[in-house]
N, C-alpha and C positions, 0 to 999 in steps of 0.2 A: 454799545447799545444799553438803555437803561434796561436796570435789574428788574425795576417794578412792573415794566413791561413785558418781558420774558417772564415774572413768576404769575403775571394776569395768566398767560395762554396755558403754563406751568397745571392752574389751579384749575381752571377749565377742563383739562386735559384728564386730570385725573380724577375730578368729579363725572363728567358726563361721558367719557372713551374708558378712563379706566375702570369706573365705577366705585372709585371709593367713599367712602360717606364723610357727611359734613365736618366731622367731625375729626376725622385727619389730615383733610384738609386745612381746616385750622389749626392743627396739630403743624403743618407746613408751613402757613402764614408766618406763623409765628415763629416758628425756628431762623426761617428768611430773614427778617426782619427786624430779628437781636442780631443776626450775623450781620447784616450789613451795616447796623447802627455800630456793632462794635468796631468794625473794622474801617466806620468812619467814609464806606463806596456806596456808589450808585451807578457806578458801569460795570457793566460784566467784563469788561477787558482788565478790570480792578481786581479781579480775582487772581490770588496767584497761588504756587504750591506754598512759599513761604507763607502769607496771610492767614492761609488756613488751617497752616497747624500751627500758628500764632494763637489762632482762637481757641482751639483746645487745649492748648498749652496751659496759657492763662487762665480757662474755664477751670480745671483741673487744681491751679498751683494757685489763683487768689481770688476765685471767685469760690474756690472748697466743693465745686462740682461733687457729687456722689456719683457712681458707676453707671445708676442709671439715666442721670440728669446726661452725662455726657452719651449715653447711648441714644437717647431721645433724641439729641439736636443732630447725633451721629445719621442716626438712619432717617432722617427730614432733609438732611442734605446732601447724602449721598441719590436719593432719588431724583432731588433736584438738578442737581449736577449731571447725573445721566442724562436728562431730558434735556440741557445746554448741548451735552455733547453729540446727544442724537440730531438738534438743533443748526451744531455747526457753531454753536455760538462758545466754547470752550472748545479746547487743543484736547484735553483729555480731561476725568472726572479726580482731582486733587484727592477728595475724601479717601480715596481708596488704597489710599497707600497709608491710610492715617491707622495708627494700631488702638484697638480698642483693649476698653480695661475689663477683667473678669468679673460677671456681676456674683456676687456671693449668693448663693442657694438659700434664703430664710424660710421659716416655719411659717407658713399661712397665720395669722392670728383670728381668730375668732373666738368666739363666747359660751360659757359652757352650760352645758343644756337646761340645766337649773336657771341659768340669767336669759334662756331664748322663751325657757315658759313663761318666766316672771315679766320678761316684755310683753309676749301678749296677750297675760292675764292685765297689767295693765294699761295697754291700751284699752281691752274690752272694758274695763270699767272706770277711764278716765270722765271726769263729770263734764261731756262735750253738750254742745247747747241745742245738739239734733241727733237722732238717732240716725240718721244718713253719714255724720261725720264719724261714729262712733263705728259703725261697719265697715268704710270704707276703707278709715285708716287699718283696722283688725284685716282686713282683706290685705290690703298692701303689703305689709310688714309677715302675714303668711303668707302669703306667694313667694315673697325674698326666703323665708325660713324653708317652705316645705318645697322649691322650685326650684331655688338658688337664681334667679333670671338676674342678669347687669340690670342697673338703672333704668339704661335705654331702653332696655327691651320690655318693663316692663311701661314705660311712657308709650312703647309703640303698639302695645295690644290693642287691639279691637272688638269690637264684639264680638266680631266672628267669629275670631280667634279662640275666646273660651268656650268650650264645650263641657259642662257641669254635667250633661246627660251622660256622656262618654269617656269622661273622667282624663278628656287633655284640654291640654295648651298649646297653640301653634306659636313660635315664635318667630316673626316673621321678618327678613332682612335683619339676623343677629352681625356679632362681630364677625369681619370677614365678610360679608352680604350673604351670609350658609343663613337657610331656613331649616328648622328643629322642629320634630315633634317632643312634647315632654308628656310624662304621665301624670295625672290628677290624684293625688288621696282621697281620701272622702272625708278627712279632717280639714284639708284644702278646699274640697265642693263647699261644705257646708257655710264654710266661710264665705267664698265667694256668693252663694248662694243666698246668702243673708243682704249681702250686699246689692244686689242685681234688683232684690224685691225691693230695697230702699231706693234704688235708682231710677226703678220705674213708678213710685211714687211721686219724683220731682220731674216725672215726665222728663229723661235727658235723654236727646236724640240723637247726636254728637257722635262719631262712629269709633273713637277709643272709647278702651273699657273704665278705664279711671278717671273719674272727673274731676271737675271743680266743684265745689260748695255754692257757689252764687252765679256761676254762668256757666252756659250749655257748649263746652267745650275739655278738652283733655287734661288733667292735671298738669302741674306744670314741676318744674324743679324748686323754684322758689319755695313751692308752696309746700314740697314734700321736707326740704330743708327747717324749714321752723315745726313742723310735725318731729323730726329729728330732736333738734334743740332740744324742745320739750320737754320728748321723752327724756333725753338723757339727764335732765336735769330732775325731771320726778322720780326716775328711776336708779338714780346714781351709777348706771351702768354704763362703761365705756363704749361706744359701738359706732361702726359707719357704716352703710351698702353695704361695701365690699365685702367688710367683716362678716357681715350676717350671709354673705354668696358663701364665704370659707366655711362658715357654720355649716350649712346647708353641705358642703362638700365632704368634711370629715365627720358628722352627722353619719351622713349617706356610708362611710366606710366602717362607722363601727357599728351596724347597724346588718355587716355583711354586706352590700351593693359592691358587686364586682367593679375592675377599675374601668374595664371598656365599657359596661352600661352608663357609668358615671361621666366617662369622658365624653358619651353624646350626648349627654343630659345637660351637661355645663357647655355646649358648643366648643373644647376644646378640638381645634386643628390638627393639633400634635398629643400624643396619649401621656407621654413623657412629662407634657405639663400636668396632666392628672394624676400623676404619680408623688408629687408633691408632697400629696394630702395621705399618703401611706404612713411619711413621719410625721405628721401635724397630730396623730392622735393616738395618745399610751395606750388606750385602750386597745385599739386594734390588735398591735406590737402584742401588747400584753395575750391576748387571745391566740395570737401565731406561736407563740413560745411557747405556750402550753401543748402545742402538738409535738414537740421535744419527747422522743421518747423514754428518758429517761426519766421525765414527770410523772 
């Protein structure tokens, strides 16, 4: 039977029964995809135990795979494969016998609190050609700092979602499809709050909270990518999202925020992933040691 066909229902399956988001799915496509191109099939009877740990092999010894490049394609096709075997359409699931490599533990990277002001000192005073561009971006780039939200999540706010009177943020269908409440600062409101009054000047009715500049709809990725650029090139400071999510995370721990408030605040699943950010900042460390009683 062809593969392309089994990973339609495959995709189907796991968007609208299992409920994962588009966004791993694609994650799926794409794993699919390079697998059967490499392996040169298009029937699933083409799959075999040998082929597949052919593919890792090679990912691994000449393609210079890293730990996690080979965990990524790892766990896209060990789900697949289950869904064959639940299907009938494979003998058993190959992947699973296949041993994975240990990902090394690294230090979050982020930016240090003097480079998170100097960002959004200027953004607030980059010379933008409307005062709506000028807020909205200061808005965007504190919510990353003083929120910590993924990308997506904050592309998927809504209006509703922020609540500037009550000092939260709903975040709604995060990683995992888990809905969050988050708490508001009131260096955060004020921000936001600047912004909402520019919003409602260009009349945007649109029901996300971040918009476009010239049409009555949601921000987009494109558009927050060249805002990036930008800055990094006005600013000469190294930074991505993510980075500034990590800021925002060990921020939060030398700052005192215990690690289980922290860990609902970032939508982490497991607490153990927010433990991370214990070693990502001397400061902390520093502060524990001093409880040393011989200090």
């Amino acid at each position: 039977m062809d593969i392309q066909i089994i990973a339609d229902g495959f995709f189907d399956h796991s968007l609208y029964i299992k409920g994962y988001s588009k966004k791993t799915v694609r994650s799926y496509r794409s794993a699919i995809s390079f697998f059967c191109k490499s392996l040169e099939i298009t029937k699933i009877e083409e799959v075999t135990d040998e082929g597949v740990r052919h593919f890792f092999i090679n990912g691994r010894v000449h393609r210079n795979w890293k730990p996690a490049t080979f965990m990524t394609y790892h766990k896209s096709l060990i789900v697949f494969f289950r869904y064959c075997v639940d299907k009938g359409h494979l003998p058993k699931n190959y992947i699973e016998d296949i041993e994975t490599p240990k990902i090394p533990k690294t230090i979050p990277k982020k930016i240090t609190t003097e480079n998170a002001k100097r960002l959004l000192e200027i953004i607030l005073n980059y010379p933008y050609p409307s005062s709506f561009l000028r807020y909205r971006n200061h808005a965007i780039f504190a919510t990353f700092l003083y929120a910590g939200l993924r990308k997506s999540e904050l592309f998927n706010l809504h209006v509703l979602d922020v609540d500037i009177e009550n000092l939260t943020l709903f975040v709604r269908n995060g990683k995992g499809a888990k809905d969050r409440i988050i708490p508001m600062s009131h260096t955060l409101a004020q921000s936001l709050k600047r912004y909402v009054n520019e919003r409602k000047k260009l009349m945007k009715t649109c029901p996300e909270f971040f918009t476009s500049f010239n049409r009555n709809q949601g921000y987009t990725d494109s558009g927050l990518r060249r805002v990036v650029r930008t800055l990094k090139d006005i600013s000469r400071i190294e930074f991505t999202i993510h980075r500034l999510r990590h800021t925002f995370a060990t921020l939060m721990i030398e700052g005192g925020c215990d690690i289980y408030s922290l860990s609902k605040m970032m939508g982490h699943s497991d607490i153990s992933t927010t433990t991370i950010y214990l070693s990502a900042t001397a400061e902390h460390l520093r502060g524990q040691m001093l409880k040393h009683p011989l200090n």
